[in-house]
C-alpha positions in Angstrom: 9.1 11.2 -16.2 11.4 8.3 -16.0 12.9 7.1 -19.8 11.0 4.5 -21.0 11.6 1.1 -21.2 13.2 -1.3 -23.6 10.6 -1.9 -25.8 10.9 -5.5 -25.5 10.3 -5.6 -21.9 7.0 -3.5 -22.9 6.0 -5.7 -24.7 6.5 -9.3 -22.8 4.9 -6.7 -19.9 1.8 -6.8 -22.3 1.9 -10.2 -22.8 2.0 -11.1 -19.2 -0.4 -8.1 -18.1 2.1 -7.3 -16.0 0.7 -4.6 -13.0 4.5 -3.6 -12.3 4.9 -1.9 -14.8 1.8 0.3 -13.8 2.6 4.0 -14.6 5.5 3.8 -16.4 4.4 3.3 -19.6 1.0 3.6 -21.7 0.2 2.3 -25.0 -1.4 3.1 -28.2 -3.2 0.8 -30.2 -3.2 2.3 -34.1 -5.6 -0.3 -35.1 -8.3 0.4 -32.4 -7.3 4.4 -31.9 -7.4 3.9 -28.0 -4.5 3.9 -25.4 -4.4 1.6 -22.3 -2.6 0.6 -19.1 0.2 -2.0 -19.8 -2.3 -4.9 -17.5 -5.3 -4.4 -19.3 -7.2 -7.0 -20.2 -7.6 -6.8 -23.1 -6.3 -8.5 -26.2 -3.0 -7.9 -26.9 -2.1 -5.9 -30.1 -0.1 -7.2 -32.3 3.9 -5.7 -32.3 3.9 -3.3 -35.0 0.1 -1.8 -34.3 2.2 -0.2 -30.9 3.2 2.9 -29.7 4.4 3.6 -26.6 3.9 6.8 -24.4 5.8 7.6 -20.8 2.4 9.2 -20.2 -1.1 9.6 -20.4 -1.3 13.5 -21.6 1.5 12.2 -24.5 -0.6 9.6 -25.5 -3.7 12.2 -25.7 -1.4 14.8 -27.7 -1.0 11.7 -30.5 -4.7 11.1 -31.3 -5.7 8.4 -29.1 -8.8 8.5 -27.0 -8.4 6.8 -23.2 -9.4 2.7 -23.4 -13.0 2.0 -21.2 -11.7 -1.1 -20.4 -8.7 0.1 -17.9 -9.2 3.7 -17.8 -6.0 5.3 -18.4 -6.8 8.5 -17.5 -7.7 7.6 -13.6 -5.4 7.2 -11.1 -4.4 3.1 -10.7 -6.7 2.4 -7.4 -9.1 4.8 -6.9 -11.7 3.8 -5.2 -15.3 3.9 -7.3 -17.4 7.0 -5.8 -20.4 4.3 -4.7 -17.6 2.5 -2.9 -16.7 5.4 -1.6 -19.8 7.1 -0.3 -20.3 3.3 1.0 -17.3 4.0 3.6 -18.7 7.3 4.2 -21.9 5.7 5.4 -20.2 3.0 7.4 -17.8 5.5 9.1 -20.6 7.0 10.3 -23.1 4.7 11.5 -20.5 1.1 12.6 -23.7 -0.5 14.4 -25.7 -0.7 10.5 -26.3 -4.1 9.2 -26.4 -3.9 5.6 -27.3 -6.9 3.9 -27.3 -7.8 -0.1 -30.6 -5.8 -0.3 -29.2 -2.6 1.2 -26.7 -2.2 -0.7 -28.6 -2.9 -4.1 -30.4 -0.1 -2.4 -27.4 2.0 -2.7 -27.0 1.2 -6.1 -24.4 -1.3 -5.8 -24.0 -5.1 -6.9 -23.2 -7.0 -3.8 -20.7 -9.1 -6.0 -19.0 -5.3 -7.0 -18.5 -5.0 -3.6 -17.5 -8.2 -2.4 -14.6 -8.0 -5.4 -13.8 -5.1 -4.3 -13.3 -5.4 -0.7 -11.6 -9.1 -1.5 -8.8 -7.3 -4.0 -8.2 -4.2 -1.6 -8.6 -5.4 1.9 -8.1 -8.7 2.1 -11.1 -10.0 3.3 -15.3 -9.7 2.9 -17.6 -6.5 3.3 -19.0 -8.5 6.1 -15.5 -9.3 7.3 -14.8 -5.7 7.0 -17.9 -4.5 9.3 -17.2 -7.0 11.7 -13.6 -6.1 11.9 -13.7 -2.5 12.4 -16.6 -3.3 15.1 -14.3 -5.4 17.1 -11.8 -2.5 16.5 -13.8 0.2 18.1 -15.3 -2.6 20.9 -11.6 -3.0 21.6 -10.7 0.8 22.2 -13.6 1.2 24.3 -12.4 -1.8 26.5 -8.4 -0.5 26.6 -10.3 3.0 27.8 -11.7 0.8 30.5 -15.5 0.2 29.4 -17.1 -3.0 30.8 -17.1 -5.8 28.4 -21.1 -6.0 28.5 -21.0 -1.9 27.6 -18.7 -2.0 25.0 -20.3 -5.3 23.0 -23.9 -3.7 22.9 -22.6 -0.1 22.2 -20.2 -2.5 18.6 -23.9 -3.4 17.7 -23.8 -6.7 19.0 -27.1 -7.9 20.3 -25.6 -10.7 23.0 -22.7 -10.9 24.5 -22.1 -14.9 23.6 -22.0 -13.1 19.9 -19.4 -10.5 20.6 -17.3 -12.8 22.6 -17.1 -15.2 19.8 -16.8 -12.6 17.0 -14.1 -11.3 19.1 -12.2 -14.5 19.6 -12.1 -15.4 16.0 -10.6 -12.0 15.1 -8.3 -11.5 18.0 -7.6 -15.4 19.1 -8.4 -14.3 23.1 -11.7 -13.9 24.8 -12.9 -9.6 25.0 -12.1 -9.5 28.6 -8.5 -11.2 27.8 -7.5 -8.1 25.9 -7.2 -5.3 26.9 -3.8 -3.6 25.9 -3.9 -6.7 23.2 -1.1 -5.8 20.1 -3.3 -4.3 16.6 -2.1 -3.4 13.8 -4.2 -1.2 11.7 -4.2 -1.7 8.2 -5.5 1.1 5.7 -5.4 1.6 2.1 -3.6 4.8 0.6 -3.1 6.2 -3.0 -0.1 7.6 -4.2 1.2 8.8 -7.5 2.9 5.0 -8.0 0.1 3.2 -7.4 -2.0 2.3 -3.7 0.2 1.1 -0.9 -1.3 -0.5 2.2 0.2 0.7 5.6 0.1 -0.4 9.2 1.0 1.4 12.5 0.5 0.2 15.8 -0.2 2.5 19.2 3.4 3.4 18.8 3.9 4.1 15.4 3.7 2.9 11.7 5.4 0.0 11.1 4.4 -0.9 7.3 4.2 0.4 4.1 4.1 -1.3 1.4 3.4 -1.2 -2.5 0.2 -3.2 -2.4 1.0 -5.4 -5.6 5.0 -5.9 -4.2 4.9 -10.0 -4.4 6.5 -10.2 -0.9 3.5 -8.5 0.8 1.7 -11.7 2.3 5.3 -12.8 3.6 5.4 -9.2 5.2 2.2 -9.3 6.6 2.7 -12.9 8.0 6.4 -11.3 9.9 4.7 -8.8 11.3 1.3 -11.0 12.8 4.1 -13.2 14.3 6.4 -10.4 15.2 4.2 -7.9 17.0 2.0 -11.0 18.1 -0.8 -9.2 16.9 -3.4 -9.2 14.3 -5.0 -6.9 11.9 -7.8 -4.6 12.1 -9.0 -1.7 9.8 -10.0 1.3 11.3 -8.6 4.8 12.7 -4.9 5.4 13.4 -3.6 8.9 14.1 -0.3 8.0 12.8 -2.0 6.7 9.6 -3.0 9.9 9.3 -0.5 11.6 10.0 1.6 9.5 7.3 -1.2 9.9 5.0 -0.6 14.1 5.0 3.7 13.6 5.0 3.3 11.5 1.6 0.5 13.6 0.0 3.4 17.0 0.7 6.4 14.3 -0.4 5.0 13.6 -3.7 4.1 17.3 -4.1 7.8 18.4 -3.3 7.2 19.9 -0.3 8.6 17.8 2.4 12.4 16.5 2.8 11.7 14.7 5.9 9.1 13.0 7.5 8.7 13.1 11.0 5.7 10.3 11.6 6.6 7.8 14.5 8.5 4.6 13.0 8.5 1.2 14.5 11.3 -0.9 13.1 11.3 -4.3 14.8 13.5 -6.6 13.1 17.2 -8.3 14.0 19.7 -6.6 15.2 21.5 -6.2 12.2 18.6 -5.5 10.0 17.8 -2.3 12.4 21.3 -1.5 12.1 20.9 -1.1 8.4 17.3 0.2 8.9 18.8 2.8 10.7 21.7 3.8 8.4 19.2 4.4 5.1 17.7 7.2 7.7 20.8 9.1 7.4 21.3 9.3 3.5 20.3 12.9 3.0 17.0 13.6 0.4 17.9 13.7 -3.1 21.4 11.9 -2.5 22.3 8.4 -3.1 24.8 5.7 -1.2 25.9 2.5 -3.2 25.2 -1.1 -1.0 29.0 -0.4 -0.3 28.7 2.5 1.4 25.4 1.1 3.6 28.4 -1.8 4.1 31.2 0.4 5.4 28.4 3.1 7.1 27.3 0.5 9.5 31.4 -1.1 10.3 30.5 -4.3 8.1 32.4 -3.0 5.2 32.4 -6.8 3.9 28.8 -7.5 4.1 27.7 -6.1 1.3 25.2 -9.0 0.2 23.7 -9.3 3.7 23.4 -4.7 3.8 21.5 -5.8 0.5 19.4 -8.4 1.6 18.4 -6.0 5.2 17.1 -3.2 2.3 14.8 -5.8 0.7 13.4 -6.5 3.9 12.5 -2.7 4.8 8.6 -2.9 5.7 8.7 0.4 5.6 8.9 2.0 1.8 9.8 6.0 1.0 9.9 7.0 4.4 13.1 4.6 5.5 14.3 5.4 2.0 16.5 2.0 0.6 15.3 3.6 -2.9 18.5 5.5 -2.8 20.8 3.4 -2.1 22.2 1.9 -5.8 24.9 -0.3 -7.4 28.8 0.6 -7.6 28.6 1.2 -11.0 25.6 4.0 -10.0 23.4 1.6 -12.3 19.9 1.2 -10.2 19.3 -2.7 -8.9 17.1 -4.5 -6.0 14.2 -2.5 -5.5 10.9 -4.4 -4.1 8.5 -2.0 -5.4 10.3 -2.0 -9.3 13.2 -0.3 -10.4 10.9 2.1 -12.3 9.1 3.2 -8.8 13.0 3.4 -7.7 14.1 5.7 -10.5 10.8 7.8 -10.2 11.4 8.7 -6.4 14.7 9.4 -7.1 14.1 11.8 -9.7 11.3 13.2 -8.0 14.1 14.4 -5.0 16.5 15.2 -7.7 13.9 18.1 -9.3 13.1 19.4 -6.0 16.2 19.6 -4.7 16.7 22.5 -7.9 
């Protein structure tokens, strides 16, 4: 585990439930007996009723029982099992309407649900449904299906319906778009937390910590970029990412082969580029990236091109570090930096 903070930054983290600092410390409570997550919200204890524990199994081994309020002990994103057996039952049937009442019927609270989707997706449950309808209606019609087929076959009872469902989502009329640009967006947990991820046709081309403060901007780059919009729904390189990180975190891959898209300026590619070559388990300093790429005296703009990487852990600008081999400038927090880092560092043993 990475060394704990300095207990002052704990603590203003506390103060400001501060969800970056998710995972890298827990704390105890001596007055209450219970440990928590450092952004639950909860009251915050007062200075000297703290301890602090890098993680949950030390916090257990002390005496204190896990908080009900955040629930230390679960994995920071994980979706509830009725949310869960909800997407089951969507990903099987797409053309279902379920309204308010169905889903009480599946012992849900429509609210829970709409919170839920809101927070992790970005949009409604009905949003949701509708977009992975237009999704599939949109494979169907790049595989050549008539317009008419493919809008009754999304679940759509008219075709005045689809067309305009389709034209808000995709801004262009159903038979306007075929080979339109998507980008489909999914949700994946990892050991630091969920990340969202994109990939196109051609590849993945985001990947992101889903609390990093620069996601929107990323997200509004890419729309304009690509000149495409989002859609949930099924990707086979998402998948195939999904497997590469699960074997990363577990030590078992060095490299990761999944298609990349990395569309940026010339000179961010360039640097894009360069963080492919630093070898697993070895670091560069922003130097180095400088002098790698024949800029040797941009440092500041080599910098800069690593905090725009869309595309976390797999183009890996957490190893590249400061001069003085201190670790700075990491989007996702320097303690998700100094955690990949020692994660290569063990399995490289």
């Amino acid at each position: 585990m990475p060394p704990l903070p300095d207990e002052k930054a704990m603590y203003q983290a506390l103060a400001e439930r501060d969800g970056s600092f998710e995972g890298l410390f827990f704390l105890g409570v001596r007055s209450t007996g219970v440990f928590c997550r450092p952004g639950c919200p909860a009251r915050k204890p007062k200075r000297e009723n703290i301890d602090y524990f890098p993680a949950a199994k030390d916090a257990l081994l002390a005496g204190y029982r896990p908080c009900k309020r955040c629930r230390p002990m679960e994995a920071k994103g994980l979706t509830p099992p009725a949310i869960q057996r909800l997407l089951v039952n969507i990903g099987a049937d797409l053309e279902q309407r379920l309204k308010d009442a169905d889903l009480r019927r599946h012992g849900l609270q429509p609210s829970q649900v709409r919170r839920w989707f809101k927070k992790h997706h970005g949009m409604t449950f009905q949003g949701y449904l509708r977009s992975l309808r237009i999704n599939r209606a949109l494979g169907r019609i790049n595989a050549g299906e008539k317009v008419i087929d493919s809008a009754f076959a999304s679940g759509y009872e008219s075709l005045s319906g689809f067309t305009g469902a389709f034209k808000k989502k995709l801004g262009r009329s159903p038979g306007q778009s075929a080979g339109a640009p998507v980008i489909v967006l999914a949700r994946l947990l990892t050991p630091l937390g969920p990340m969202l991820a994109g990939a196109t046709r051609e590849g993945v081309c985001l990947l992101e910590f889903s609390e990093r403060r620069m996601l929107e901007t990323q997200l509004a780059r890419l729309e304009k970029r690509f000149h495409a919009r989002f859609l949930p729904g099924p990707n086979e390189h998402l998948n195939r990412l999904r497997r590469e990180l699960d074997l990363y975190f577990q030590g078992r891959l060095r490299e990761f082969k999944v298609p990349l898209v990395m569309d940026g300026t010339e000179f961010q590619e360039k640097v894009w580029r360069a963080l492919l070559t630093i070898p697993y388990g070895q670091t560069r300093s922003y130097k180095q990236q400088a002098i790698m790429i024949g800029k040797p005296k941009a440092v500041r703009a080599v910098g800069r091109a690593n905090g725009d990487n869309r595309i976390a852990i797999i183009i890996p600008c957490h190893r590249v570090i400061g001069d003085n081999a201190q670790l700075t400038g990491y989007g996702g927090g320097l303690w998700r930096k100094r955690f990949l880092l020692d994660l290569e560092q063990k399995n490289l043993k």
